[in-house]
C-alpha positions as CSV (number, residue, x, y, z in Angstrom):
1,X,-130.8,50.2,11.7
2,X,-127.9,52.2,13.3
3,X,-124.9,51.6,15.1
4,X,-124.8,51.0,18.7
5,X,-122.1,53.6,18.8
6,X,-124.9,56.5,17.4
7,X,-126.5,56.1,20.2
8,X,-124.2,56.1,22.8
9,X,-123.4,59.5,24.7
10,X,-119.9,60.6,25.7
11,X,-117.8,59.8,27.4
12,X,-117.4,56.2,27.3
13,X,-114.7,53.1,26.3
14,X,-114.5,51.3,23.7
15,X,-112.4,48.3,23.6
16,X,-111.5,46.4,20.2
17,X,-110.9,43.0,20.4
18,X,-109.3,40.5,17.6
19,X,-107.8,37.2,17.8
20,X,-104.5,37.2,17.5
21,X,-103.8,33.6,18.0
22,X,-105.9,31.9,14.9
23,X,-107.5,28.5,15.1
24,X,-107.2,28.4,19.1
25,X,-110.6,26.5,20.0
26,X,-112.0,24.4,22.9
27,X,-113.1,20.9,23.2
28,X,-116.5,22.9,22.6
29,X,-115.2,24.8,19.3
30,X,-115.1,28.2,21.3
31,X,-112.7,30.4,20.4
32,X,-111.3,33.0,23.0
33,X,-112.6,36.0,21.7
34,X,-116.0,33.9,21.7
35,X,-114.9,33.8,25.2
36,X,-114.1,37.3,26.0
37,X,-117.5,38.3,24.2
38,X,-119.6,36.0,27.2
39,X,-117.6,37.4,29.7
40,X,-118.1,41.1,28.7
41,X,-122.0,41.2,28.8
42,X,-122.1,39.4,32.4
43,X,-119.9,42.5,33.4
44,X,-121.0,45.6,35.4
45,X,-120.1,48.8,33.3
46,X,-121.0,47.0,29.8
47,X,-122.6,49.3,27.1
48,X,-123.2,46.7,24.5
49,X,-121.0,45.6,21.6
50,X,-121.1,44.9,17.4
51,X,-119.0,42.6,15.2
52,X,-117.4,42.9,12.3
53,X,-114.8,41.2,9.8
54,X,-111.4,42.9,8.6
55,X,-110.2,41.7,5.3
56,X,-108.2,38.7,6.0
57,X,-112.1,37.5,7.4
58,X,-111.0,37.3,11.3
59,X,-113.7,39.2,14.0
60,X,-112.8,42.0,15.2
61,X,-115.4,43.2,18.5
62,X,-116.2,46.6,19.3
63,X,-117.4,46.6,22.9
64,X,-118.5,49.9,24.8
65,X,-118.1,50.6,28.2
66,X,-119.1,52.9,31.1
67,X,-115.3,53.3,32.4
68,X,-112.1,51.9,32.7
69,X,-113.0,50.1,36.2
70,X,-115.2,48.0,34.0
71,X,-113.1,47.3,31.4
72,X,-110.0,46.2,33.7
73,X,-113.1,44.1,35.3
74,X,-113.6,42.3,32.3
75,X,-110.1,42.0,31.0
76,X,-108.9,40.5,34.7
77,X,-112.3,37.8,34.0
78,X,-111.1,37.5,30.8
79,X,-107.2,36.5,31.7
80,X,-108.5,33.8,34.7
81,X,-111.0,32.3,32.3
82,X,-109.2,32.2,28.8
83,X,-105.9,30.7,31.0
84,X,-108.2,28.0,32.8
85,X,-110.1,27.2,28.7
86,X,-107.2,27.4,26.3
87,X,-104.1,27.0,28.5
88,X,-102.9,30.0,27.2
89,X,-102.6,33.9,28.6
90,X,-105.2,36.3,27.5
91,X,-102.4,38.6,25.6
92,X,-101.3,35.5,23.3
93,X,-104.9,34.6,22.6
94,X,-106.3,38.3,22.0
95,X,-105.3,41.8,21.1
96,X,-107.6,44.7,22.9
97,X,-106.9,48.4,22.3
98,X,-108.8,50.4,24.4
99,X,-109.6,54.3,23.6
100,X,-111.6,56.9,25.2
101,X,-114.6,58.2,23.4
102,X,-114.8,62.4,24.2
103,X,-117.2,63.4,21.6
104,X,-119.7,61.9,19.4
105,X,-118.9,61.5,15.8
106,X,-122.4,60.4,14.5
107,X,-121.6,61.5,10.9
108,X,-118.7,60.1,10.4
109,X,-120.4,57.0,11.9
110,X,-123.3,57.0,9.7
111,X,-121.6,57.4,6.9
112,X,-119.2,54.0,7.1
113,X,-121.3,51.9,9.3
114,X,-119.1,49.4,11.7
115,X,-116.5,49.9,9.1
116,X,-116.4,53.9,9.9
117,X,-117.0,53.0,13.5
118,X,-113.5,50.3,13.5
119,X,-111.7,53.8,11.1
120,X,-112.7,56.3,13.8
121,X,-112.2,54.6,16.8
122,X,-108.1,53.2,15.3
123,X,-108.1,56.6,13.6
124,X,-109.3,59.5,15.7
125,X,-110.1,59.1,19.1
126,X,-109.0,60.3,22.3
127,X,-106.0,59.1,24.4
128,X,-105.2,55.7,23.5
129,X,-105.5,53.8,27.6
130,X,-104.3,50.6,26.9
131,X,-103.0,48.0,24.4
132,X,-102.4,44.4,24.8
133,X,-100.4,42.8,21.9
């Protein structure tokens, strides 16, 4: 089965998302960026998304998006809701880098799974839109 991002045509957003405040949960165990994952597929513009684990074992999220409209949608959804849940602003509960996806890579891709996908996108991409610590 292949990455979301294979088959995906340019240009679109991606936004990587990783907690950057460890252990923060809910009443309900839900962590922010379990938060931040529900908010992006109930927002207009969303591609899809994959999951993955960096070395230390903390999610990182690859989401995909039509444009930056949609993104700054779900990022403005995201900073309401995780202040209102955790008490806390969305850029002390969750880093997001967002880059801009020109051209499709599919080898590259292919060849490193979401692994290759997370190297590329920190790696290679286009312009580098936004960051939030």
């Amino acid at each position: 089965m292949g990455s979301l991002a294979e088959n995906l045509i340019p240009p679109y957003y991606t936004a990587v998302l990783n907690e950057t405040k460890g252990g923060l949960k809910d009443a309900e165990h839900v962590a922010p960026t379990d938060e931040m994952v529900t908010i992006a597929t109930r927002q207009p513009g969303f591609l899809g998304l994959e999951t993955t684990r960096d070395k230390k074992g903390e999610k990182i999220m690859v989401s995909y998006w039509k444009d930056v409209d949609a993104i700054e949608g779900w990022i403005n959804a995201g900073e309401v809701n995780i202040n209102h849940r955790f008490g806390v602003g969305l850029a002390d509960a969750c880093g997001i880098e967002i880059s801009l996806v020109e051209e499709n890579q599919e080898e590259e891709v292919k060849q490193g799974g979401l692994r290759g996908i997370r190297a590329f996108l920190m790696a290679s991409l286009g312009s580098l839109v936004g960051f939030l610590p």
